[in-house]
N, C-alpha and C positions, 0 to 999 in steps of 0.2 A: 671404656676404650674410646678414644680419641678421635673423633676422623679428620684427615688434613685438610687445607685450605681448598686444595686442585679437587678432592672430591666431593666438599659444599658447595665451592661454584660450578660444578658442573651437574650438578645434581639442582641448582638453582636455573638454570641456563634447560636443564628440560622440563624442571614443571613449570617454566615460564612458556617454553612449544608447544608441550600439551595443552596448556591452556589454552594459547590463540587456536591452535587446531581445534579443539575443542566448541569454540565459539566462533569460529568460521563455518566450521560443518564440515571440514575437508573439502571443501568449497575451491576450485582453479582460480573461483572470480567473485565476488559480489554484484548479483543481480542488480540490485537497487541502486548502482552506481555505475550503469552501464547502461545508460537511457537511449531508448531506438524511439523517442517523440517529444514532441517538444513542452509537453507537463512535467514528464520525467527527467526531463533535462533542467528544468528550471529549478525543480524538484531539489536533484542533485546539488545544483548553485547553492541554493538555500543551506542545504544540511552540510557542507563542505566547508562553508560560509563560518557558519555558527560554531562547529569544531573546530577552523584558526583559533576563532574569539574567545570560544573557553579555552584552549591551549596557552595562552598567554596569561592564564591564572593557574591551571591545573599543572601546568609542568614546571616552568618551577619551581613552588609549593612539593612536586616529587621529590626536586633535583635536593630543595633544601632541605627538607626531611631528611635523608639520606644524610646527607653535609653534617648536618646537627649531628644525628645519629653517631657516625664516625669522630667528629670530634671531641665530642661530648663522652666518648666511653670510656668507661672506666678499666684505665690504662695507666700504670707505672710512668712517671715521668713524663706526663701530659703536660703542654706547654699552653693549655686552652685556657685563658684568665673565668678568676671565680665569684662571679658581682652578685653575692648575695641580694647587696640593698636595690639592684636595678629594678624598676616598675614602671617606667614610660621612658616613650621617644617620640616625640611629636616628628616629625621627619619620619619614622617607620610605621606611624597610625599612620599619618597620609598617606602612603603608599600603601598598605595592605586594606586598605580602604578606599581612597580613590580610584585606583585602578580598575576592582570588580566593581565596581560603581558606572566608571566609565564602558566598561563592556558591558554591562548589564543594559544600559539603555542604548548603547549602539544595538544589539541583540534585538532587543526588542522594537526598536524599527525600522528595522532587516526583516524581522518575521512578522509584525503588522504589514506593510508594501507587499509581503511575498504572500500572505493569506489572502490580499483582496486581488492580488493578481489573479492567485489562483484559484478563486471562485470556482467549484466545481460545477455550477451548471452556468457559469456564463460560457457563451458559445465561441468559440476560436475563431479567429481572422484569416480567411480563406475565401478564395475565389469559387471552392468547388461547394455543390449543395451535401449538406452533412446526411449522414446514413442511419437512420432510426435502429435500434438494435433494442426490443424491450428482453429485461434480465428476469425472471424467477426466480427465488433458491428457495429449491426442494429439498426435503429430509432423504439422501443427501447428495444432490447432483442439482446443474443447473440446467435450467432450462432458456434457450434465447430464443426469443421471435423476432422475423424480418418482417413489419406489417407492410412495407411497400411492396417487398419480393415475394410476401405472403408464405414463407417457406420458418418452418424451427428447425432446430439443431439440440442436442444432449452433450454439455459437458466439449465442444467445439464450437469455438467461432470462428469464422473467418470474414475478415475486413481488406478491404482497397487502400493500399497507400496513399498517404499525404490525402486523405479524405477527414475529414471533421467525423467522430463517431459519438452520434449522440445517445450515450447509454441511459435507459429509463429503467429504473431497480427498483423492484419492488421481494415482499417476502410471503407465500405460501406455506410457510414451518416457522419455526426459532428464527428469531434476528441471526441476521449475517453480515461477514463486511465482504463486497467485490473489491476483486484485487488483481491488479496485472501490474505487475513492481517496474517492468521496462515501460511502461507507456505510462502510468500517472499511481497518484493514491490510493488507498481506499475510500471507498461509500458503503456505510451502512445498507444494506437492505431491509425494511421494516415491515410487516405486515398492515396493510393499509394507508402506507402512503406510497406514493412514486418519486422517487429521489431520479435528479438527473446529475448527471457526471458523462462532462467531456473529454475525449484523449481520441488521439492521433499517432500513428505510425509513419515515420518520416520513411522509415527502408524495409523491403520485402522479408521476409523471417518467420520462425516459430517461436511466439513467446508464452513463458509459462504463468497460468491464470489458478488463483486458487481460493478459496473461502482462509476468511482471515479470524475466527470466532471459534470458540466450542460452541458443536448445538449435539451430542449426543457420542452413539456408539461407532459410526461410520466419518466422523467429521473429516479425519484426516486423506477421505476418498473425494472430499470436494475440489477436486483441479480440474481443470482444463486447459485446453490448447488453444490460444488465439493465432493467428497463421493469416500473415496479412500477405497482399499478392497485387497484382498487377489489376489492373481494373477490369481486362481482357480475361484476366486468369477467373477473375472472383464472378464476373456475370458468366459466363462458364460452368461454373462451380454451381450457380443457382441454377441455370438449366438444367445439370443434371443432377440436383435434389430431385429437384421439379418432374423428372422424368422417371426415377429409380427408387423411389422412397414413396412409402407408405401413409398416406394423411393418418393427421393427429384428431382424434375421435373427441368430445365432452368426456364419455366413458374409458376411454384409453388417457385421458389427461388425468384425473382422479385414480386412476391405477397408476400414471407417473408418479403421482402424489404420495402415494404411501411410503412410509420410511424406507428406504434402501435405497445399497449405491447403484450406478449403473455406470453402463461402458456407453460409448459414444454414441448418438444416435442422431436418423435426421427423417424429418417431413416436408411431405409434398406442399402440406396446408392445414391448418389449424383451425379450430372455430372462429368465428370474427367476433372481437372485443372480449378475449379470452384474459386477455391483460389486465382491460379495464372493470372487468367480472372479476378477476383475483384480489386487484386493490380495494372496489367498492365493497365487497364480504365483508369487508371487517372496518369499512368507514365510518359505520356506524355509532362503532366505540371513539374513534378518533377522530373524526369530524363533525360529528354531530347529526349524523346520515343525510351529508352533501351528496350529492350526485355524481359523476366522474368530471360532469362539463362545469359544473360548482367548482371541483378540487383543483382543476385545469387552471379556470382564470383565474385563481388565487394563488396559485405558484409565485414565484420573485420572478422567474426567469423569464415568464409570458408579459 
């Protein structure tokens, strides 16, 4: 049995929808193209940038695929000439070859400039002093310390707008990558080193923060809320950690530490150089058992 035209294009026409739905997520929006800082914004430029440039090889390469396809089928009374002996066209190698040529290296120095711009531990151009925030990831939640405000948080951050946030990431379990899609990239978290990665919040808001890696049975519990706010709003916020929360113990940090997810959590005060005790455990293997103030002045970014 036959089916008509009207029922293959429309039958074409929705597994063409399901698909995008599919690969959006049923998504209203794409995160990752809805930048609230100016990493993520530049971000954005870049990858937006790059998909014109392969557009202008990829589509029509579609459009003639298709063309060929219909004219070329095998069809009664087709009017489409038949050049066995044809084998070159100098005029159509230059062009299906110049041109991805020419985008290729436009491409690629669009995305060298936009790599060294966006150097992830060089520090952003601001008049305000940037706000230390060190990262943990735990099997499987994250941990963040304020060592100026002296106060941690579980799986919650909360940052000052239009403040410079300088994240220090480090790994306690399995490699992870930090990730907050509206303010900047990813950064690796690694056991035994401290990666820094700069990002900024240009406007007040909840953005959503998550582990970007497999590392086990609870991986996909690694989110968090970043919730940036007024700078009134955010020393606020720290007083009353500061006031209502429980300090964070050595022996209560190693029971953080064991595998499982958790719900939000926040501290008074943490051990001092809890950070630099996390990274140094395992410097050993990796740097050759530098000391913390060794690992420090050898960073790029000091």
């Amino acid at each position: 049995m036959k089916t008509s035209k009207a029922v293959r294009y429309t039958a074409s026409i929705f597994m063409l929808m399901l698909l995008l739905l599919t690969a959006t997520g049923c998504t209203d929006k794409f995160i990752v193209l809805d930048p609230k800082g100016p990493i993520a914004d530049q971000q954005k430029d870049l990858m937006l940038v790059s998909t014109v440039l392969c557009s202008i090889v990829i589509v029509p390469v579609l459009i003639l695929s298709a063309v060929i396809m219909w004219r070329y089928r095998d069809k009664k009374g087709r009017k489409a000439s038949y050049t066995p002996e044809w084998e070159h066209s100098t005029k159509l190698e230059t062009i299906w070859w110049g041109i991805p040529i020419i985008i290729v290296f436009a491409i690629a120095v669009i995305t060298v400039k936009g790599t060294y711009a966006l150097e992830p531990s060089k520090p952003l151009a601001s008049e305000k002093k940037p706000l230390t925030i060190q990262v943990t990831s735990l099997d499987w939640k994250w941990l963040f310390q304020y060592p100026e405000q002296g106060i941690a948080t579980v799986n919650y951050v909360q940052i000052p707008e239009d403040v410079p946030i300088r994240f220090e990431i480090t790994a306690d379990a399995p490699m992870n990558s930090f990730w907050i899609p509206q303010l900047g990239g990813q950064m690796y978290a690694m056991s035994g080193m401290a990666m820094t990665l700069y990002l900024q919040a240009d406007e007040q808001g909840e953005y959503m923060g998550s582990g970007a890696n497999y590392t086990g049975k609870d991986f996909a519990k690694m989110y968090f809320t970043t919730k940036a706010t007024s700078q009134e709003a955010f020393d606020e916020w720290v007083q009353d950690v500061k006031a209502s929360s429980p300090e964070l113990t050595l022996d209560g940090y190693k029971k953080l530490a064991e595998p499982a997810a958790s719900e939000v959590l926040a501290y008074s005060a943490f051990p001092e150089g809890l950070f630099e005790m996390t990274v140094t455990k395992y410097a050993s293997s990796h740097n050759h058992g530098l000391s913390w103030n060794e690992i420090q002045n050898i960073r790029p970014e000091q």
